[in-house]
Structure formats: C-alpha cells, structure tokens
NUTOR-199774 format. One record per residue: y, x, z of N, C-alpha, C, O in turn; residue in three letters. Coordinates in pm, whole numbers, plus 50000, padded with zeros to 5 digits. Example, Ala and Ser with C-alpha at 12.3 -4.5 7.8 and 13.67 -1.06 7.14 Angstrom:
<pts>
494315131950780495505123050780496705132050780496685142450846Ala;497755128550708498945136750714500035129050787501145134150804Ser;
</pts>
This chain:
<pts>
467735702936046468025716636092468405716236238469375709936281Unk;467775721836294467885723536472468545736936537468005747936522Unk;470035735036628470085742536723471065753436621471055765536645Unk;471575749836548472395760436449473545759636520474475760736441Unk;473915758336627475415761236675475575771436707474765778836762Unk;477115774336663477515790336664477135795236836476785788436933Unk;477385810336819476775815636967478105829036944477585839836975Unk;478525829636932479625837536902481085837336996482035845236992Unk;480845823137094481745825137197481335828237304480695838737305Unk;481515820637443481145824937574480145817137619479555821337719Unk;479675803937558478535798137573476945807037654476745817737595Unk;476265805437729475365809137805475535825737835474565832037792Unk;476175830837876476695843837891475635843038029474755851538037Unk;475715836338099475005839738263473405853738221472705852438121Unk;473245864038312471955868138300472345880738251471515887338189Unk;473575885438272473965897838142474145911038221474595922038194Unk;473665906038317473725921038444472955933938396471755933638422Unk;473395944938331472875955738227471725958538341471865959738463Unk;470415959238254469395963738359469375976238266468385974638194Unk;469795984238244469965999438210468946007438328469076008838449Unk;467926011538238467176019138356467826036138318468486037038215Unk;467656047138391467706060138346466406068138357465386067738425Unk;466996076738244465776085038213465566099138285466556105438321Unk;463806106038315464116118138353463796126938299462626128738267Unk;464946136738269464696149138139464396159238217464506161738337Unk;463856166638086462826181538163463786186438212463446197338258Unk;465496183438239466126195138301466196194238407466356204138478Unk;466076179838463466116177438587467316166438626467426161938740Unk;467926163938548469376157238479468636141738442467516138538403Unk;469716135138472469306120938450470386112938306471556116238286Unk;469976106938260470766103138160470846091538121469716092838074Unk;471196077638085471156067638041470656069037934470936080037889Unk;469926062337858469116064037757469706056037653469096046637602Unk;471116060037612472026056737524472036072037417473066074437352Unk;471326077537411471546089837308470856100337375470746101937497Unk;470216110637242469306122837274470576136337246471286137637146Unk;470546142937337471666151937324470576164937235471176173937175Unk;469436164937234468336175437174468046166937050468486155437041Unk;466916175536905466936167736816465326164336887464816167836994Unk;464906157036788464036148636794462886156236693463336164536614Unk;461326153436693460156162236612461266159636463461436169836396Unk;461746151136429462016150536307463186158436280463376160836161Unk;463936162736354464896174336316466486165836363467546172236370Unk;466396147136399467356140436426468016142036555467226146736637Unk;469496139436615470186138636738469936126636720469686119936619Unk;470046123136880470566108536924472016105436882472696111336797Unk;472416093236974473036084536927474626092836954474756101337042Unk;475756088736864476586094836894477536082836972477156071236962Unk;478686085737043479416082437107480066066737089480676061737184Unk;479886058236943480406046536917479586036936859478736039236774Unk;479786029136894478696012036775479525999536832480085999836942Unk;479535989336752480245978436785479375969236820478215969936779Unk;479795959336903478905949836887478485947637075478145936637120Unk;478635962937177477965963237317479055974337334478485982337408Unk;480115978737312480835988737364480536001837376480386006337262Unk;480386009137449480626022237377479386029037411478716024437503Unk;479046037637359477126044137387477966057237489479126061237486Unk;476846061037570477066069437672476706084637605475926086437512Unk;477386093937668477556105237628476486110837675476026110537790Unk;475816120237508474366124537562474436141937603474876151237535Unk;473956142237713473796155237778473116170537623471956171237584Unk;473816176037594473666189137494472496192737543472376195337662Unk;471436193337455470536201437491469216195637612468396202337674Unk;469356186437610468706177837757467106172837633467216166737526Unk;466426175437666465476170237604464356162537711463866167037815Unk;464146148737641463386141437699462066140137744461426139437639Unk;461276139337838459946146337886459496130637938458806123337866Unk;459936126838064459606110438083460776102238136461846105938184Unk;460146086538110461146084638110460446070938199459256068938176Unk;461366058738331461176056838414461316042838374462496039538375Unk;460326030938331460576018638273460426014538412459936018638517Unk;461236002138354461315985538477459835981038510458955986238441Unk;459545973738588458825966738601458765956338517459855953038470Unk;457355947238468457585939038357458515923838410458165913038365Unk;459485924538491459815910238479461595912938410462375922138435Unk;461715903138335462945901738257463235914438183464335919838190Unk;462125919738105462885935638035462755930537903462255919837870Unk;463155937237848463485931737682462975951937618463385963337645Unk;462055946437539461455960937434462285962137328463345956837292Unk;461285973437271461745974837150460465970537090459395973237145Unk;460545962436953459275957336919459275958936803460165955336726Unk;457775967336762457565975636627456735970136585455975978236531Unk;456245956636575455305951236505454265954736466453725957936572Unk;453205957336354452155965236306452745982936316452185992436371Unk;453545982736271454455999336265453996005836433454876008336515Unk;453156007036450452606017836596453196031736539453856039536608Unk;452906033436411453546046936384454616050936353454856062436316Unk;455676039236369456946042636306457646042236458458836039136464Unk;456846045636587457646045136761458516062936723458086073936687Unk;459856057336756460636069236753461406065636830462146055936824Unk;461226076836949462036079337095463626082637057464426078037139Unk;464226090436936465596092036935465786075736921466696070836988Unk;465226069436864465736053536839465826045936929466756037936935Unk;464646046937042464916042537166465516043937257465806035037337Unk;465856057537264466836065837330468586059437260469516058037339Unk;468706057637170470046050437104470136038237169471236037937224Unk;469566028837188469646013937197468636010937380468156000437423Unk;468656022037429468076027637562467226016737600467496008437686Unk;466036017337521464506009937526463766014837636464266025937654Unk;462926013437716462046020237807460636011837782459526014537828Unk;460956002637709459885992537682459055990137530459795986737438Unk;457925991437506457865994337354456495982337346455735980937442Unk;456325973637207455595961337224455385965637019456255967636934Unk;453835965437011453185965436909452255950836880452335939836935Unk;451445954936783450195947436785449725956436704450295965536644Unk;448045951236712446895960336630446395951836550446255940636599Unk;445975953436406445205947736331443595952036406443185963536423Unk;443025942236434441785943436515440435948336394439315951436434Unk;440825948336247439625952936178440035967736146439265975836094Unk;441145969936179441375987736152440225996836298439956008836295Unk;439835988536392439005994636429437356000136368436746010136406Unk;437085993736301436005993436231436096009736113435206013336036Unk;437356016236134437716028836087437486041836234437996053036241Unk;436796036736310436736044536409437646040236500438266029536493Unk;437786052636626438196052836771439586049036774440296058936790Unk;440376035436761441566028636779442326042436840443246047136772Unk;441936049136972442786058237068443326067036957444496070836963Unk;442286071636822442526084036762443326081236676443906090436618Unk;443556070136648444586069436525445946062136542446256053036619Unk;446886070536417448226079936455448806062836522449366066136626Unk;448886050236514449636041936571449536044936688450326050036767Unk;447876039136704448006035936858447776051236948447916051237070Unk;447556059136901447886075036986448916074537020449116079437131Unk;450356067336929451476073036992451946059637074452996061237137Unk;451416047837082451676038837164451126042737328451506037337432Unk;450096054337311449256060337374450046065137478450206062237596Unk;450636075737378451516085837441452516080837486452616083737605Unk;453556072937442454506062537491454186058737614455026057837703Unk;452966056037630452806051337771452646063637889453336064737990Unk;451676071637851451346084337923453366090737961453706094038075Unk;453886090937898455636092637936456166085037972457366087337988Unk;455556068638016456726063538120456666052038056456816042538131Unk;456516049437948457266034837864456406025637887455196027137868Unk;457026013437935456546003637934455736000237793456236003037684Unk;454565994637804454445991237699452865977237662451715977437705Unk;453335970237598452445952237537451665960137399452135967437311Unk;450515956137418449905960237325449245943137242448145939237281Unk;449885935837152448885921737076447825927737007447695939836990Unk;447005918336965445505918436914445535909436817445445897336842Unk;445675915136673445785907936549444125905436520443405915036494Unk;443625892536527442785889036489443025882936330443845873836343Unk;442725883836214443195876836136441745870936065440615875636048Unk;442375858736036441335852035974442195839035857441955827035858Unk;443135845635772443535834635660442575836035562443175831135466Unk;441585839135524440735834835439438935838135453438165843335373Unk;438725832435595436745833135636437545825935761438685827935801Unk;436325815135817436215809335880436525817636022436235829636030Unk;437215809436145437005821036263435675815236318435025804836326Unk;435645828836352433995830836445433895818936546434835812136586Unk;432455817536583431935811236641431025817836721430135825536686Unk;431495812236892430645822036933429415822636932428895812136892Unk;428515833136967426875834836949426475836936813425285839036791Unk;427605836536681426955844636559427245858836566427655865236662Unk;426975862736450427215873036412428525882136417428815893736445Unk;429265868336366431135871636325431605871436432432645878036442Unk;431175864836544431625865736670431455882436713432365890536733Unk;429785885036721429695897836800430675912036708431005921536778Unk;431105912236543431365918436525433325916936587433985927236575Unk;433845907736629435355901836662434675908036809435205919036827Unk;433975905836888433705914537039433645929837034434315936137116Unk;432785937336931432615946736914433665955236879433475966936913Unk;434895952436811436115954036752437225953936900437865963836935Unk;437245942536960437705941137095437295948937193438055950137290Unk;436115955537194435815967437274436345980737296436735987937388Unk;436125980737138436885994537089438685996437161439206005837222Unk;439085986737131440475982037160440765985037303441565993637342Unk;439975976637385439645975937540439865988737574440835992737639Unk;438825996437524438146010037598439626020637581439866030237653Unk;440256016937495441556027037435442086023537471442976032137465Unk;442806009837559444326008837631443976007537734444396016337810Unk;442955995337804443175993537936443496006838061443016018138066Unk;444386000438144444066013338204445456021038164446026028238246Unk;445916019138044447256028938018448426016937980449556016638029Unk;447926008437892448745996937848449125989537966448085984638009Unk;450195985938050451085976838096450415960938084449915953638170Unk;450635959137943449655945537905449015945437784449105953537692Unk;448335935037792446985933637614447595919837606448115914537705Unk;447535913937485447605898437448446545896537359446285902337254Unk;445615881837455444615877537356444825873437247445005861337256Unk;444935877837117445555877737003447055875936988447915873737073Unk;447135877736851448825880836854448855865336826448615856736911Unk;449175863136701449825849136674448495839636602448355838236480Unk;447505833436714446595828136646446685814836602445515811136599Unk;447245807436575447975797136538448655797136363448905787736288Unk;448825815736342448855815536189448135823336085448055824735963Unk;447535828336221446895840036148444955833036167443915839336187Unk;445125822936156443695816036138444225805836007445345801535978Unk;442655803635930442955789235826443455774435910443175768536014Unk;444375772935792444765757135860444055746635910444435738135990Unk;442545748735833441435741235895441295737936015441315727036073Unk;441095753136063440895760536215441625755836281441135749436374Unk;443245756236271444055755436438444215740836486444835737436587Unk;443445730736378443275717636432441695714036479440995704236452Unk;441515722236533440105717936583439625726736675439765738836662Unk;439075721936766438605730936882438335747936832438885756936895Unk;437505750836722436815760236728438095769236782438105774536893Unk;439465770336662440215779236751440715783536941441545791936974Unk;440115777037011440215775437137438765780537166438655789737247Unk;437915776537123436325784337162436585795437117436385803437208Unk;437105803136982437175813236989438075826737076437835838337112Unk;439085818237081439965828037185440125825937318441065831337376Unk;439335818637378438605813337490437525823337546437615829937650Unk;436305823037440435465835737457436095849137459435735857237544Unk;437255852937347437445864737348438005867637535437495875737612Unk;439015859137562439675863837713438695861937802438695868237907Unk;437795853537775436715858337910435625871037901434915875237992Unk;435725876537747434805892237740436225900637781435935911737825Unk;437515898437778438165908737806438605914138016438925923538088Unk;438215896738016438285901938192437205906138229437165916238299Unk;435945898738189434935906638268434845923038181434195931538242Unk;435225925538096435225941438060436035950438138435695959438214Unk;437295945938101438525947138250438005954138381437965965938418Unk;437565940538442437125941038552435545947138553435195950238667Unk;434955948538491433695956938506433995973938453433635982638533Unk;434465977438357434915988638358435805996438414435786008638429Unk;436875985938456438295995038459438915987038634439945989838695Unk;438045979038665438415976838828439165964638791439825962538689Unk;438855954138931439665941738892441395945338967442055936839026Unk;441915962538939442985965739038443455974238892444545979938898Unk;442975974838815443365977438644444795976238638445085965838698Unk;445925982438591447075979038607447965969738481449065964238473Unk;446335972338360446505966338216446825947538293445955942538364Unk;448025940438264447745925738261447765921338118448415925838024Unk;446565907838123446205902038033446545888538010446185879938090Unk;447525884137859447805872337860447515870537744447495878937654Unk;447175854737736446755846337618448295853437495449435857937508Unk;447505850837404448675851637238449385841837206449215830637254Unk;450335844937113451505838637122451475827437073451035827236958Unk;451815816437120452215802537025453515803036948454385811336973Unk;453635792936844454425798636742454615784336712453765776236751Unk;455835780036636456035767636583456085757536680455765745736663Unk;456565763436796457005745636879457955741636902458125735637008Unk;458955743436811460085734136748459585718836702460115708036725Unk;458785721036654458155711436578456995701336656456015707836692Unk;456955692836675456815685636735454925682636739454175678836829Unk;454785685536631453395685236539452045697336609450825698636596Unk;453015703336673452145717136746452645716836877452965727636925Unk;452785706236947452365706637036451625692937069452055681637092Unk;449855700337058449065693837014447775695437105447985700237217Unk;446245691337066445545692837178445025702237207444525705537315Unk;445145709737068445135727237085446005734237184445615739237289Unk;447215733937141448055741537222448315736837353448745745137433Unk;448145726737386448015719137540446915726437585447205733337683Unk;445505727637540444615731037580444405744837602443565751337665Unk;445395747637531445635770237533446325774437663446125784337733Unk;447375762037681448335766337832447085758637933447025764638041Unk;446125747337925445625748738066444115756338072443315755638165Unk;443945764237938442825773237956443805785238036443155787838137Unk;444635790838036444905799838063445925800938216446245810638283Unk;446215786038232446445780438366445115785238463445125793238557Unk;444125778538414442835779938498441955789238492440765789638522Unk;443065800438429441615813038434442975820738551444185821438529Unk;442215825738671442525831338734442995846138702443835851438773Unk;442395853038588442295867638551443675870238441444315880438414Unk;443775857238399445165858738300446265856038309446605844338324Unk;447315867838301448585870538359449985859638339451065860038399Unk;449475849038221450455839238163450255841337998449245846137947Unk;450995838337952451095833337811452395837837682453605838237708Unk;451865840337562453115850237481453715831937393453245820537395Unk;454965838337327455255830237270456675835637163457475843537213Unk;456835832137057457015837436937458325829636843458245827436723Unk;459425826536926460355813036908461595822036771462705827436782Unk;460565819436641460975827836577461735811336485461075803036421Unk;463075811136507463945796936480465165797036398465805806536353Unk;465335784136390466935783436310468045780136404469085775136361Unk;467805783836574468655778736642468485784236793467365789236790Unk;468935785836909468725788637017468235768337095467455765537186Unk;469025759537014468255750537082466805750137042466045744937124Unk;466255755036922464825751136902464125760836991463195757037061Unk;464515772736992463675783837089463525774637229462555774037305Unk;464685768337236464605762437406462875754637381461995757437462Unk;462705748637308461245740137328460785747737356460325745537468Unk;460455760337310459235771037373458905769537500457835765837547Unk;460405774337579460265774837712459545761837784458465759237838Unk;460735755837754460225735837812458865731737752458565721337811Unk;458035734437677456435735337663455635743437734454685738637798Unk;455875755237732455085763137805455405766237966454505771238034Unk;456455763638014456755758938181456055754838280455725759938387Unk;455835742738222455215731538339453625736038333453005731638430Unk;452895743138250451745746938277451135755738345449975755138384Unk;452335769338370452495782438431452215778038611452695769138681Unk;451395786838633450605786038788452025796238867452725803938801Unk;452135794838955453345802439061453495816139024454525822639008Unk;451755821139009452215837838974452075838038840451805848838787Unk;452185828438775452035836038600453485839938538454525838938603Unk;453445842338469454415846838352454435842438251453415835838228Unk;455435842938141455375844138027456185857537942457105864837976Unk;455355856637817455985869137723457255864937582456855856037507Unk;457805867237569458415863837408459025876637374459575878137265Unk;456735884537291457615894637229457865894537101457815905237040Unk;458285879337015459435879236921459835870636925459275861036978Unk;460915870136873461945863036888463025864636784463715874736789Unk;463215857136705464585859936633465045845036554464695833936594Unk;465965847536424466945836636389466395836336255467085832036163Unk;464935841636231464695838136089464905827535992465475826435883Unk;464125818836085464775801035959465505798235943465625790635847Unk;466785802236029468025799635984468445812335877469085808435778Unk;468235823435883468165832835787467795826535620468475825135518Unk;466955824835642466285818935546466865804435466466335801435359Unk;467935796235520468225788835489469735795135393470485787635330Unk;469855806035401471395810335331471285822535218472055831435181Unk;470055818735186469575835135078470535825934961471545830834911Unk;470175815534937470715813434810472205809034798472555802134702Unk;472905812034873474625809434961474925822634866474185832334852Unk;476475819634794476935833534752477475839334872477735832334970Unk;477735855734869477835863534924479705858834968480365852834883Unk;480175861735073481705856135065482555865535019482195877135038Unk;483715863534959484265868234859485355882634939485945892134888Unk;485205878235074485755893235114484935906535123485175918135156Unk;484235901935094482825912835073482845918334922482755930334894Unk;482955908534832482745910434667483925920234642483945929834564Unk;484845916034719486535921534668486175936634726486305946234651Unk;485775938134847485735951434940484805959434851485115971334845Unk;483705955634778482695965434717482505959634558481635959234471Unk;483545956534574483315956134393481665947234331481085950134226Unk;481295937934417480145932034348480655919234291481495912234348Unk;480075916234170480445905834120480415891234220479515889334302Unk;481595881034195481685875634246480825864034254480395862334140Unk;480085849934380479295845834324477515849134351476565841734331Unk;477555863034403476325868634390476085865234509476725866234613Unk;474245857334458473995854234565472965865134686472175874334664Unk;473545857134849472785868934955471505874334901471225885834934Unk;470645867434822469435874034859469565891434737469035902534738Unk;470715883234638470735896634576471065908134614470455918434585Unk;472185907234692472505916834793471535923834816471145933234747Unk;471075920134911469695927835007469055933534911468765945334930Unk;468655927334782467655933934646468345943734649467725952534709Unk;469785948834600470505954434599470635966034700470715977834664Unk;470635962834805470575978434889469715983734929469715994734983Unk;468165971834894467025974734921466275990734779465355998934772Unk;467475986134699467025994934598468086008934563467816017734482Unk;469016008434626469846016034644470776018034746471906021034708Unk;470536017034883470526019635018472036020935033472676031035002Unk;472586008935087474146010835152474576020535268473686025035340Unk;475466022935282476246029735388476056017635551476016005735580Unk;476016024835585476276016235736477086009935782476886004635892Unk;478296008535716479406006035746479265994135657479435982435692Unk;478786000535480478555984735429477705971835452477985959835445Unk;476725977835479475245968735542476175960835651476095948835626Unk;476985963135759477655958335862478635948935784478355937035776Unk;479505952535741480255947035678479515936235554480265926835530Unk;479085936135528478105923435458477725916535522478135905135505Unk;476695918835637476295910735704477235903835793476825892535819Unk;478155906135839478995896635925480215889935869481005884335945Unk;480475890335699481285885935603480605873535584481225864235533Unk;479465872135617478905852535601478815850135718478335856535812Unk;479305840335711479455829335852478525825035913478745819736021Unk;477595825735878476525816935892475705830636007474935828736101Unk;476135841435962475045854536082476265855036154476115851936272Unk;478045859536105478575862336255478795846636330479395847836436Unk;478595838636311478585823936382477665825836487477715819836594Unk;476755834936452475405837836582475355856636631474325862736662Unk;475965859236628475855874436664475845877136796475745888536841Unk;475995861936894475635870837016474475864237064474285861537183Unk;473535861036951472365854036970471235859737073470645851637145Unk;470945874637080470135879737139470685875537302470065870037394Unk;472125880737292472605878937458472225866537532471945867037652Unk;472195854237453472005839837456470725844237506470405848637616Unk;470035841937395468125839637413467485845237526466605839637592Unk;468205862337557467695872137656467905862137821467095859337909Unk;469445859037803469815846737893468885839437945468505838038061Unk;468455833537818467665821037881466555822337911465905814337978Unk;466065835137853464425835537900464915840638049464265834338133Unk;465525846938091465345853038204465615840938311464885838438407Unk;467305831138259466875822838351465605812738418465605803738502Unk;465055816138374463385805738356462995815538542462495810038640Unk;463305826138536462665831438663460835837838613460045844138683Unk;460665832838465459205838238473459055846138326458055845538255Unk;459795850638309459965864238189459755876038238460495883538301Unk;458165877238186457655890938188458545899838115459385907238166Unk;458305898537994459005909437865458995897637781458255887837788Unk;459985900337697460575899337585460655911037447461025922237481Unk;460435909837341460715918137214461485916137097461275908137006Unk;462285923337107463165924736957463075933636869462985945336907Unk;463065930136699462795940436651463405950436667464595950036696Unk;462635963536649463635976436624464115985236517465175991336528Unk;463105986236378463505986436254462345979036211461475972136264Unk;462745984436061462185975735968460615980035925460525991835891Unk;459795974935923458175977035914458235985535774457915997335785Unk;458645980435627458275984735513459635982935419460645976235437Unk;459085994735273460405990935203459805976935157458675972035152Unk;461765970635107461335955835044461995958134894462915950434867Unk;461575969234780462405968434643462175954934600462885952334503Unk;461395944534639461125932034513461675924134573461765914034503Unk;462235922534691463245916634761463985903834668464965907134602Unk;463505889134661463705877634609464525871434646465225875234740Unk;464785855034562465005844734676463925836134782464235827634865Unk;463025839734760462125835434870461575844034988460905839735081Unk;461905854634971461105867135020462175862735210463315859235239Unk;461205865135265461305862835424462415871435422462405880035334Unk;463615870935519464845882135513464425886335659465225882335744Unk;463085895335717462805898835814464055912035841464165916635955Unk;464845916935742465705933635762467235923635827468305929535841Unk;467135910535855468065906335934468195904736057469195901736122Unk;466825907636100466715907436262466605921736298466765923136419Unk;466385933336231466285948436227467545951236322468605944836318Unk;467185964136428467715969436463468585980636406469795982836398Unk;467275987736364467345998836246467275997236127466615987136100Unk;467656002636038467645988935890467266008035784468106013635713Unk;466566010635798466206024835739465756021535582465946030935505Unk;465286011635533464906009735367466355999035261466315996035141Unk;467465995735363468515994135274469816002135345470925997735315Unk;469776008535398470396021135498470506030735479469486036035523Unk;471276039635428471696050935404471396055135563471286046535650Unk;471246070335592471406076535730472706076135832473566084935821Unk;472786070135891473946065635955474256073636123473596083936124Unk;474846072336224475766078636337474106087136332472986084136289Unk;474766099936408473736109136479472556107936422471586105836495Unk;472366109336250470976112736196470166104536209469066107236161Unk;470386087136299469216079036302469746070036186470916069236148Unk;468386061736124468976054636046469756044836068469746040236182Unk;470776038035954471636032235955471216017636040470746009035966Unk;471256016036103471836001036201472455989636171473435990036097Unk;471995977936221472625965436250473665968536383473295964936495Unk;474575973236369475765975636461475735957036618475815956936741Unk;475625948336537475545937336588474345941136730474355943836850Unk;473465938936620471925936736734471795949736798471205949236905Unk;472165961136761471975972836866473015973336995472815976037114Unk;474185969436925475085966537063474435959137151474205964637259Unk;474065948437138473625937337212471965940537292471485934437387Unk;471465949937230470555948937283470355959637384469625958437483Unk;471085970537351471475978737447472035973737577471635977037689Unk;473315962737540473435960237690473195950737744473805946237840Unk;471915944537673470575934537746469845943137834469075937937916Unk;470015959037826468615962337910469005966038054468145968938136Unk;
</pts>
C-alpha cells in the first residue's frame, strides 16, 4: 500500500493562494461565485452562508442572476468534473463551490445517434462555454470487448467518422479536446501491450490537427492533448507504450501536452504521475489531471466496521460494516449533516481530508498544470451498492443519490471536499 500518510496536518500547504475568479451578473454587480442569490431553471438558490471544511461561503447578492461568467486562463485552475454526466452541468452547483471551469468526456459511439452539438450533454457543455466557462472536453473511445481499430480498415474510418462529428461541435468553442479519455482501460488488455494501441491514437491526433487546422485555423483557440494515462503507480505501466505516448506527443508540434488520471491510495503514488510524465514535456507543453482522487485507498476500508461514534450517534447497529452504510443511504438518503458525520467518523477519510489542498499543491508546483478535475457530484444512483462496488460517492462533491437536499436547495454535500475545493480556486 503506497503513500497512505495522513494529510490532515500542515504538510504541503505551499500553492494555496485562492485563485477565486469573479463573476459577471446581468446586473452589472460582480460576485464571487460562492452562491446564486436568484433560483436556478430548477426552482434552487445558491449556496447559503456556511460549510466546513474552507470557511465561510460569501454572501450571495438577492436577486443577482447569472448571465456570464469570467474563467482563468488554463494554467493551474482546478474544474468541476462531471464525467459522462454532460447533462447533469448545474451552474447553482458551480456557483456554490465557485467553479468557472467545467471538464466532461463523450462516449464517442453516442455520436452515431446524430449531431453530438444537439444533444442535451454536450449542448449544455456548449452553452457552458458560450457563458464564459472554461471548459476540457475527453473522447471516450471504448473498446473492452472488439479489437481497437487499425488504421486503413473499416473500424478505423468509422472511430474517424465519429471523431468528426465531435470535432465539428467543439472546436472552436471548447478551451481543450483530449485524444481519448482513458485509453489504457478502456481498450482490451491484449491491446495496451502492443503497439496497435499507439497506432491507433496516434492516427486519431494526427486527423484531429490536420482537421483543426484545416477547418478551424491553426489560431483555433480549442488546445489539443493526448488522453489520460492511468495506473503509474505501478511500475508495470510505465512501459513501451506509455514511454512511447509521452514522446509521440513530445514530437508532435500541434499537441498541447498530456492528461493524466492519478486516481490512488496515496498522494505519494499520484507523485509518480508527475515524475513520469515531466521529463518528456517540451518547454511549452502542459499537462492535465482531470481526475484525480483517493479511490484505492477508499476501497481498501469498505469492509472496516463503521466506528462506533457514529453507530452510537444514529442508532446503527454496531459492527456494521462501511460498505453497508453507503447501501444504506444509497437507499434511503441521509441528512447532510449525517453523510458528514459518517464520513469523517473513520479515520482512514478524516486522516486525508485535506487531500485535494495537497494534490492541487503539487500539481501546480510542477509550473506545468494546465487544469486539473475534481469530481462534482455523483454520475448515477448506486441502490445495489456492495462490498466490492467502487465507492466513487467518496470523492463526490455533491452526493445527491445518498443525500437528502441539503444548505440552499442544492443537494446534500461532502462538506470536506467542497470546502476545499472552493478555496483551491
């Protein structure tokens, strides 16, 4: 087990200078984008006046409703990151935890349903942008069960044809594209040990610059970086593949740097990310990490009973283990106060609660952090919620499927990670 030391004291604090951008409302009034003082299409207020975890949320102007809003430039900003969920982007939420930055991905065969622009995800990733927000658009290629393409067949031109569609609908509005999201898992195991995966996403980034650059001007404001590597904790992946991914993308002049995905049981294992992908980065490149979180270590405490100041406070039998919990509110939705109070009653999550502050830290010290992403809620309900089942509603910002409705009508919160991430920005 790697890098599990607590983060809960003052350890790597450097980097914490609030890059708080402000927003500009139709009144003319500027506001920190700590709370919507107007409701939201859904009938919700922003954030109200308290959360623990980042000190106190800023007081939202009555009646101020939001029109655009004025993101950073991409170096050192930290999003809000909605994973497949394009349709679940909600501005009161961003406006709470004062996001200006918003980071998806697309399943690349939902194009094959028509015009990517027209449908409800990426329209409103659309629109997100058309108002100001920064915003990373990944490219889910998936291939866990058919071979990946090869270029000059068939399966290739229909993976180009799909990428077009994609192209023609962001460039031009999107901030950045990533040549696939996480191709390293989202191909057969066959695949990521053998060249073909590198011929294939090799070809794809050279149809996306010359499309780029033949349609949309080589002065396009879309930047384009290779997809994320994943698993380089492990010693085993960094290999002649992934060596060969950082100096394909070293030596293509057209691509902006490289994503990476240091999803760990530790802030020392995330560190390999960096220290792998470093020394390959050309003067002007970048890198992305739009995810990031403490899953494997998550994952290592489902079957840990719940600690007993928790059992005593809510009356659950004693003994019961975490993952039941979560079954548990996944099926009958806690209070916000309890979800909080559970989660930081095991040692093992408040031992790391100022994990984001850490990680945000260190990517930025690197000097070459484009963006960064953290989740912002939760993608789907989880009722079958196991002991094996991934505990992805632990890295949640918003925790809306074991969450009762919590401060100012948004859903109930990880009090922890919203503090913190609020005053990461």
């Amino acid at each position: 087990m790697q890098g599990t030391g607590t983060e809960s004291g003052g350890g790597l604090q450097r980097g914490m200078t609030s890059r708080r951008r402000l927003l500009t409302l139709s009144t003319g009034a500027a506001l920190a984008v700590a709370g919507l003082g107007a409701r939201d299409a859904n009938g919700r207020r922003g954030d109200g006046p308290t959360a623990e975890g980042g000190g106190s949320f800023d007081a939202a102007l009555s009646g101020a409703v939001v029109s655009q809003v004025s993101a950073p430039s991409a170096s050192g900003v930290l999003a809000a990151n909605v994973n497949e969920s394009l349709d679940r982007i909600d501005y009161a939420e961003l406006a709470a935890v004062s996001a200006t930055w918003i980071r998806g991905f697309y399943l690349m065969s939902d194009a094959d349903q028509g015009d990517p622009a027209t449908q409800t995800g990426m329209a409103k990733l659309l629109q997100a942008a058309s108002d100001g927000y920064g915003t990373v658009l990944s490219t889910k290629f998936q291939y866990h069960d058919t071979a990946i393409p090869v270029p000059g067949t068939a399966a290739m031109n229909t993976a180009l044809s799909r990428f077009d569609k994609v192209l023609a609908a962001v460039l031009g509005k999107a901030d950045i594209v990533t040549v696939g999201n996480e191709p390293f898992y989202e191909t057969r195991p066959v695949d990521r040990t053998t060249p073909l995966i590198n011929d294939f996403y090799e070809a794809l980034a050279r149809h996306a610059v010359q499309y780029r650059n033949r349609y949309f001007g080589t002065d396009c404001k879309t930047a384009l970086y290779m997809g994320a590597l994943n698993g380089l904790e492990d010693p085993a992946n960094q290999n002649t593949q992934t060596k060969r991914w950082m100096t394909f993308a070293a030596g293509n002049a057209n691509i902006a740097g490289v994503d990476i995905h240091p999803h760990v049981a530790g802030i020392d294992a995330a560190q390999k990310y960096i220290d792998f992908v470093l020394p390959y980065l050309r003067p002007d490149q970048k890198f992305l990490a739009t995810e990031f979180s403490l899953i494997q270590l998550w994952k290592q405490h489902m079957a840990d009973p719940v600690d007993p100041s928790f059992t005593t406070a809510y009356g659950t039998p004693e003994g019961t283990p975490v993952w039941q919990v979560i079954h548990d509110a996944a099926n009958n939705p806690f209070t916000e106060q309890k979800w909080n109070d559970f989660l930081l009653s095991n040692t093992w999550f408040a031992n790391h609660k100022t994990f984001i502050t850490n990680e945000i830290a260190r990517l930025r010290d690197t000097g070459k952090l484009a963006v960064a992403g953290y989740g912002i809620t939760q993608g789907a309900p989880i009722p079958d919620f196991g002991p094996d089942s991934p505990p992805w509603v632990l890295n949640s910002v918003f925790c809306p499927y074991v969450c009762q409705i919590g401060t100012g009508g948004l859903p109930g919160r990880d009090r922890t990670w919203a503090g913190l991430f609020r005053a990461a920005q």
